[in-house]
C-alpha positions in Angstrom: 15.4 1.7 -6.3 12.8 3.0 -8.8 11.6 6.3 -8.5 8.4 6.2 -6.8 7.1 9.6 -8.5 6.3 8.0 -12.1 2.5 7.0 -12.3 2.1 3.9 -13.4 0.3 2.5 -16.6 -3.5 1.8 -16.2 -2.6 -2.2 -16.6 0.3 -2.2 -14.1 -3.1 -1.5 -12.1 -4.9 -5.2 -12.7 -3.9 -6.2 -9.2 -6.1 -3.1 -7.6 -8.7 -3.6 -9.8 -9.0 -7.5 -9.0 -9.5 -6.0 -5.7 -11.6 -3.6 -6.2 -13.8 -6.1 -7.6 -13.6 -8.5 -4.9 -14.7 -6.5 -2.1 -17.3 -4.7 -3.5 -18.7 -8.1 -4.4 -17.4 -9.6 -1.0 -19.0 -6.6 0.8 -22.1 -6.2 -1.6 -22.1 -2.8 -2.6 -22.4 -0.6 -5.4 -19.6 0.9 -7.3 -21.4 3.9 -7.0 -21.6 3.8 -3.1 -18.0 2.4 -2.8 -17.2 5.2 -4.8 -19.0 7.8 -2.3 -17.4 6.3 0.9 -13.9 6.7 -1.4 -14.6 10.1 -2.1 -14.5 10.3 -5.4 -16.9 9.9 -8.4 -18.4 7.0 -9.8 -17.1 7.8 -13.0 -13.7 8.3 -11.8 -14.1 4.9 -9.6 -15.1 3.3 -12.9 -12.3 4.6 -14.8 -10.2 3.0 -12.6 -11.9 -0.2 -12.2 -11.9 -0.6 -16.0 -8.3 0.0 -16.2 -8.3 3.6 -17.8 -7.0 5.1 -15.2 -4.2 4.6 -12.6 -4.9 5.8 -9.1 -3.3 8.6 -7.7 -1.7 8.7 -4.1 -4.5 10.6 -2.8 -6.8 8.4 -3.9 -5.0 4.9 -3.1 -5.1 6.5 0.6 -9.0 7.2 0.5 -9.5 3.4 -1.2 -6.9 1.6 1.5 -9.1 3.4 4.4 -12.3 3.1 3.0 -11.4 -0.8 2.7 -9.6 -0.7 6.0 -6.2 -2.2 4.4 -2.5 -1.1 4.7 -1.7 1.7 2.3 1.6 -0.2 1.2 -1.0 -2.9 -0.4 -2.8 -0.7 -2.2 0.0 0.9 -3.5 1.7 -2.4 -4.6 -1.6 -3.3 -6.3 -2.1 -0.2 -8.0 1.4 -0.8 -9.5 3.3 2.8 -7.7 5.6 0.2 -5.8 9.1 -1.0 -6.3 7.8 -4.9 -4.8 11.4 -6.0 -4.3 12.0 -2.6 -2.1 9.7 -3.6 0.3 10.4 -7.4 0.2 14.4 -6.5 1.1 12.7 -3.6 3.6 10.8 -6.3 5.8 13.2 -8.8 5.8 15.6 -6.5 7.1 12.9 -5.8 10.1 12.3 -9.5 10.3 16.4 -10.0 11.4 16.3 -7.6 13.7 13.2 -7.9 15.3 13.6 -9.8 18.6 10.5 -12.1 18.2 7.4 -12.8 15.8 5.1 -10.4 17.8 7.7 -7.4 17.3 7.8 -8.0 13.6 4.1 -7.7 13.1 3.6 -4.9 15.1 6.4 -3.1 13.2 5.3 -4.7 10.0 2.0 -3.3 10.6 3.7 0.5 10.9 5.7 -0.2 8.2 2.6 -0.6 5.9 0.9 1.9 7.0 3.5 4.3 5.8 2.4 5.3 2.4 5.9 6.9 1.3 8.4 5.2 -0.1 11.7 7.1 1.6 9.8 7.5 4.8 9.8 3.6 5.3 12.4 3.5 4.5 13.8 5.5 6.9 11.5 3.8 9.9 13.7 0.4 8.8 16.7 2.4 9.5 15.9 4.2 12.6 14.7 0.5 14.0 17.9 -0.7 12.5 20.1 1.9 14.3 18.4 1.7 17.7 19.0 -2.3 17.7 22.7 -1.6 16.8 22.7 0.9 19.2 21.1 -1.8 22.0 23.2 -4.7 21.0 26.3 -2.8 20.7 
């Protein structure tokens, strides 16, 4: 797995700003006022949006809840996450979860976790405690 603690480059970040773009068109509002509900300047917000910066964890946590969206997908878009991690990660749930409604709900945790290690560790502990049901 990659380490998660390099940033990545501004373009790694095209996915987050496609977004970015999106919704405050989607939502009609200003960059400026997305950027007030973010918690963070303007000028930082367009720094980001333009691709001269690369988001910071803090900050991909104030955008995924100002846009109500999991933090794993803002992390993935901002280019901080290892895609192929989390694909293996959630199929691994997706086995051992017992039916579709199960894997949501846990897929829903799962992306809310904004640490690398620490979902990795909730697919474990799920892991575990079906071995430990079945077995």
């Amino acid at each position: 797995m990659s380490p998660i603690s390099r940033k990545p480059l501004p373009e790694q970040s095209k996915g987050l700003i496609n977004f970015l773009k999106q919704e405050l068109k989607r939502r009609g509002i200003s960059m400026r006022s997305a950027a007030i509900g973010i918690g963070i300047s303007d000028t930082h917000l367009s720094h980001i949006m333009t691709g001269k910066k690369t988001p910071d964890a803090g900050v991909c946590n104030a955008i995924a809840i100002y846009f109500e969206r999991p933090k794993l997908e803002i992390y993935r878009l901002a280019g901080w996450l290892d895609v192929q991690d989390d694909t293996n990660d959630l199929e691994t749930l997706r086995q051992i979860a017992e039916n579709d409604d199960q894997f949501s709900e846990w897929k829903k945790v799962y992306e809310s976790i904004g640490e690398a290690e620490e979902r990795k560790m909730f697919v474990k502990i799920l892991s575990t405690l079906k071995q430990h049901k079945s077995g």
